[in-house]
C-alpha positions as CSV (number, residue, x, y, z in Angstrom):
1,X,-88.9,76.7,-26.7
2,X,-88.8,72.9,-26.1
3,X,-85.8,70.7,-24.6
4,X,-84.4,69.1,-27.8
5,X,-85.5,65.4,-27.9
6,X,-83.3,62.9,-26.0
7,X,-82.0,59.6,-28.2
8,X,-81.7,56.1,-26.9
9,X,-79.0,54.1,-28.9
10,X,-77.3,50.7,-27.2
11,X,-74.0,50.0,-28.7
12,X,-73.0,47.1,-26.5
13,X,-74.6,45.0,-23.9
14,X,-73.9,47.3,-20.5
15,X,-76.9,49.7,-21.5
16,X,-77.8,52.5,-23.6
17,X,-76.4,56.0,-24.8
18,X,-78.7,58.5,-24.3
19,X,-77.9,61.5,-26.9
20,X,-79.5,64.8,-27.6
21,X,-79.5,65.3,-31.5
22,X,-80.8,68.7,-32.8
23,X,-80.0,70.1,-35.9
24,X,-80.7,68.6,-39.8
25,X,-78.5,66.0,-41.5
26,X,-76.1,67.5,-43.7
27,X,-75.5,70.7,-41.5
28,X,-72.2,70.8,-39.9
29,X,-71.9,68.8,-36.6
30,X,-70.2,69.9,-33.6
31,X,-70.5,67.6,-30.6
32,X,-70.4,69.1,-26.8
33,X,-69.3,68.1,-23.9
34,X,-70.9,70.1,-21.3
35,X,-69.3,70.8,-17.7
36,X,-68.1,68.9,-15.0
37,X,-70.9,66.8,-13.7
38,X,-73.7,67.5,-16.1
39,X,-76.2,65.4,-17.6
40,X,-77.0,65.1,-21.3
41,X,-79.7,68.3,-20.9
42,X,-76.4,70.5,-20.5
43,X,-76.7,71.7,-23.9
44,X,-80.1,73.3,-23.7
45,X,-78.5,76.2,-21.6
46,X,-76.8,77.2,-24.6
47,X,-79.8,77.1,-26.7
48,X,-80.9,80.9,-26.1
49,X,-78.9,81.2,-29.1
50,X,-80.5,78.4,-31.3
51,X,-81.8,80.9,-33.9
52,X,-78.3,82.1,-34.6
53,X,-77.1,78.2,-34.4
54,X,-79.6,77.2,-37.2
55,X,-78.6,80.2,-39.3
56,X,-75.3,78.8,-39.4
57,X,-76.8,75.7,-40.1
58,X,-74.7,74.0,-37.3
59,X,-76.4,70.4,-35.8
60,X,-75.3,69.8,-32.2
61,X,-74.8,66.2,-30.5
62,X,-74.5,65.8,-27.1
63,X,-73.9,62.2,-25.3
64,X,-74.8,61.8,-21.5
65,X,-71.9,60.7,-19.5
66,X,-71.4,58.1,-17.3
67,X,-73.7,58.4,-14.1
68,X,-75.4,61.4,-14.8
69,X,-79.0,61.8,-15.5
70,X,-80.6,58.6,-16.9
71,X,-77.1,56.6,-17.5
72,X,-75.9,54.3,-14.6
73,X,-73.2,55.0,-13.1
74,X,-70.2,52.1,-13.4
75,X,-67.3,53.4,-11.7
76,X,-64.7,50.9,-13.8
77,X,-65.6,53.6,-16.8
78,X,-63.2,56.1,-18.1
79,X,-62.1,59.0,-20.5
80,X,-61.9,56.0,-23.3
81,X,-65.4,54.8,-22.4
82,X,-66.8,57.6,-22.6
83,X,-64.9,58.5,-26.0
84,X,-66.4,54.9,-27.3
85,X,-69.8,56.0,-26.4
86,X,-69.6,59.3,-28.6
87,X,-67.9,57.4,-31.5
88,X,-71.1,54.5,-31.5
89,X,-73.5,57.4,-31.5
90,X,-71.6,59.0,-34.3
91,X,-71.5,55.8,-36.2
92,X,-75.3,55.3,-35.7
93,X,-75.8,58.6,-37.3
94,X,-73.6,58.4,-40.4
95,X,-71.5,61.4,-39.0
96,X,-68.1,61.2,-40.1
97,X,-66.2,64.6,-39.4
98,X,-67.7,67.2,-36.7
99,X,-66.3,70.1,-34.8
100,X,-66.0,69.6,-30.8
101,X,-67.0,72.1,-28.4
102,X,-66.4,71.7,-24.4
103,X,-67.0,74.1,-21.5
104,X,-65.2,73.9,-18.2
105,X,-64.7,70.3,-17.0
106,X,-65.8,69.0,-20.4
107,X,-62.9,69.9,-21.8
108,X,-60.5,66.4,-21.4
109,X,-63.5,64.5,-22.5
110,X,-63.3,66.5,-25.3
111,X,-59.7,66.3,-25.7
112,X,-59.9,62.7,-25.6
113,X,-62.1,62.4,-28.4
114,X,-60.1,64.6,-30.5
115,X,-56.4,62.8,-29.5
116,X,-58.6,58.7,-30.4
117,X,-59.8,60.4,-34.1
118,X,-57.9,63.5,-35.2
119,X,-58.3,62.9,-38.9
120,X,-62.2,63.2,-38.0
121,X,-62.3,66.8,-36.2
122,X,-63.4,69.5,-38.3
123,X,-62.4,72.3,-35.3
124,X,-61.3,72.0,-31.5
125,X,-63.6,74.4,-29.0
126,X,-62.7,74.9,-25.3
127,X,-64.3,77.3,-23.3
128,X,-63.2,78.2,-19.5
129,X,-61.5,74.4,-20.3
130,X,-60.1,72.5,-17.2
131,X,-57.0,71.5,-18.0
132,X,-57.0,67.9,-16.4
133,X,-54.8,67.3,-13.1
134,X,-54.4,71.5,-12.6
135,X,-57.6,71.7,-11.4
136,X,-56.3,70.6,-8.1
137,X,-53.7,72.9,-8.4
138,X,-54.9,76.1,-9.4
139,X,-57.8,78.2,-8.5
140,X,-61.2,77.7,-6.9
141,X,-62.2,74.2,-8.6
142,X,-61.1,72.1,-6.2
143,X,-62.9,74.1,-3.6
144,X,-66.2,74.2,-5.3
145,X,-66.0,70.0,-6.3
146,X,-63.4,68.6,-3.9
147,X,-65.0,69.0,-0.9
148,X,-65.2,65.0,0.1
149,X,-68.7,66.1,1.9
150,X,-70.3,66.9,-1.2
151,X,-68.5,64.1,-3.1
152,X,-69.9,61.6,-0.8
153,X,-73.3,62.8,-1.7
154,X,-72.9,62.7,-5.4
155,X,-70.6,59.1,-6.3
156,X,-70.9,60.0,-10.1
157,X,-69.7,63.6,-9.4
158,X,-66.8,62.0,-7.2
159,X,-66.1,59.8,-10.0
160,X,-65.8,62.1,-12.7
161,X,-63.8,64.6,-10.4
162,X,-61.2,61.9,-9.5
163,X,-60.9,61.2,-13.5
164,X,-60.5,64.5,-14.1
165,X,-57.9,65.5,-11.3
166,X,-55.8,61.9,-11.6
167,X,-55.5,61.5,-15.6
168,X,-52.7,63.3,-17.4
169,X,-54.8,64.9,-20.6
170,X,-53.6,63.3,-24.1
171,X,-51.3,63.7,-26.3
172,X,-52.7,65.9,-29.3
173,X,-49.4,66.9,-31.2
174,X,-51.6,64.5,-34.6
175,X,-54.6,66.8,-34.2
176,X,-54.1,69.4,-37.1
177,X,-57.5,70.8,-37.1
178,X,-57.9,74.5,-35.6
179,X,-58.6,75.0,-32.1
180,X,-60.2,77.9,-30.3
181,X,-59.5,78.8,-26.5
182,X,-61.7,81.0,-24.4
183,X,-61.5,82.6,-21.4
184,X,-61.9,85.1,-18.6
185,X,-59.0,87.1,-17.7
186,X,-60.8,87.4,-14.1
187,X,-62.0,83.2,-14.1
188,X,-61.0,82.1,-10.4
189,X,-62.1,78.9,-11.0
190,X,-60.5,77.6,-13.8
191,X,-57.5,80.3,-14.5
192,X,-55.2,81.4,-17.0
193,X,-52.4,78.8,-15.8
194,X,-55.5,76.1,-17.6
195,X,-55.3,78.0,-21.0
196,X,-51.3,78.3,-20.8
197,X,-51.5,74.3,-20.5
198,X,-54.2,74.0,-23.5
199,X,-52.0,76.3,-25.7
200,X,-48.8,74.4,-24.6
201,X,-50.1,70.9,-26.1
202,X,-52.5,72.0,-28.9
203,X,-50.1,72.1,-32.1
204,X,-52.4,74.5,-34.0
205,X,-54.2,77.2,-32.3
206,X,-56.4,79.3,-34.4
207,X,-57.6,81.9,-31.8
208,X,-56.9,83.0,-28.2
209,X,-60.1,84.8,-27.1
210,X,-59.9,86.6,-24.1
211,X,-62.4,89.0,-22.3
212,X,-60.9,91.2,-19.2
213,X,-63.0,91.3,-16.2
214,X,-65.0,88.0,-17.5
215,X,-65.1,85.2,-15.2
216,X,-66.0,81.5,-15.4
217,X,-69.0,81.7,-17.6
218,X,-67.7,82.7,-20.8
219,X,-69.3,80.0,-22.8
220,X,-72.7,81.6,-22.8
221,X,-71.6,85.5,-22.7
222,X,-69.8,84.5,-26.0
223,X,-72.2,81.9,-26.7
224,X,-72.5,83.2,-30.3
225,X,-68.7,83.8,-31.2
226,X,-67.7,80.1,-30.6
227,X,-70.8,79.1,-32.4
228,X,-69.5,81.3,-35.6
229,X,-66.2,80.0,-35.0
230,X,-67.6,76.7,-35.4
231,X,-69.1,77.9,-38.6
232,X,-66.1,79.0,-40.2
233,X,-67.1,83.1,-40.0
234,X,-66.2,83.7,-36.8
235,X,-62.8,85.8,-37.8
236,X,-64.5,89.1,-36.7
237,X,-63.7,88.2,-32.8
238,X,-65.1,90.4,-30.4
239,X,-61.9,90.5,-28.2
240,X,-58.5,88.6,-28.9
241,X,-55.4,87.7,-26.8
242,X,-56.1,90.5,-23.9
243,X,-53.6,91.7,-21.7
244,X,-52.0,88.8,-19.2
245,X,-53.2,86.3,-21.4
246,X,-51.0,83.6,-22.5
């Protein structure tokens, strides 16, 4: 199995979006936002699955965030930036509704996209999700990215941690589309207090999928279940709303 090609698109003069694009036109679209501090390639980790994603006929987009990988990082960029980048790419491609999936740090990108175009989002996907400023708060986050050693190290990690623990997510009370939370009862590092938060704002959630004992890599355990929850079959869940969930 081979990466899935990498896209160069320039929608304005400070450079280009580089975009993974897999999948055939007319399939559904879901575009992901992979964790905190991943390049563009963070897709391909969930592509163990790809028979089962083509079955469904599901096309994925991914766009690479600012500073990772081959983008530059320009540390007067935010949330919106990066929510302008995904929406040019989109444009580029004729896609005009699409499902959003997010793991872990992701997630608030993700949110953001969905709070700018509501009308647009098929489905709403967060998996182990970071819900913005609680990262500092609660759990083992801030431990494993907020060590100002490692920051130093990494500027577009520090960046993108400092967004992530300093913006307040948005407001998504217009976002009537389905959304579908996922977690591990036993997930030290992002914990339940984060899918309490996600549930509190979201105004329609469709599924609370829990799994005891599962920590902070749900997203490829259950790899599968949110990519036929994405599909629209996905009502068969493996585990819902386990005990001490929100």
């Amino acid at each position: 199995m081979t990466a899935p090609a990498e896209h160069g698109f320039a929608p304005r003069a400070r450079g280009p979006v580089r975009f993974i694009d897999t999948g055939e036109e007319g399939w559904r679209t879901m575009v992901f936002f992979g964790g905190l501090g991943t390049d563009v390639n963070a897709f391909y980790e969930t592509e163990f699955a790809r028979e089962v994603r083509e079955r469904l006929q599901l096309r994925a987009i991914s766009v690479e965030r600012n500073g990772f990988g081959m983008t530059a990082l320009d540390e007067s960029l935010g949330f919106a930036d990066a929510v302008d980048d995904v929406l040019a790419v989109l444009e580029s491609l004729g896609v005009r509704r699409f499902a959003v999936v997010a793991i872990s740090g992701g997630a608030p990108f993700a949110a953001a996209l969905a709070a700018r175009v509501p009308h647009r989002v098929l489905s709403l996907h967060l998996a182990a999700a970071a819900a913005g400023p609680l990262v500092a708060e609660t759990g083992t986050a801030s431990i494993l990215y907020g060590n100002p050693r490692q920051l130093a190290l990494d500027p577009a990690l520090a960046h993108e941690w400092q967004l992530l623990i300093s913006e307040p997510l948005p407001d998504l009370s217009g976002l009537y589309a389905p959304a579908f939370l996922y977690w591990g009862a036993a997930d030290e590092v992002v914990p339940v207090e984060h899918v309490r938060e996600w549930r509190r704002i979201l105004p329609r959630v469709a599924a609370l999928r829990g799994y005891p004992g599962e920590g902070h890599d749900v997203q490829y355990r259950h790899w599968e279940q949110i990519l036929r929850d994405v599909a629209g079959v996905g009502a068969a869940a493996d585990r819902d709303r386990p005990a001490g969930a929100a």
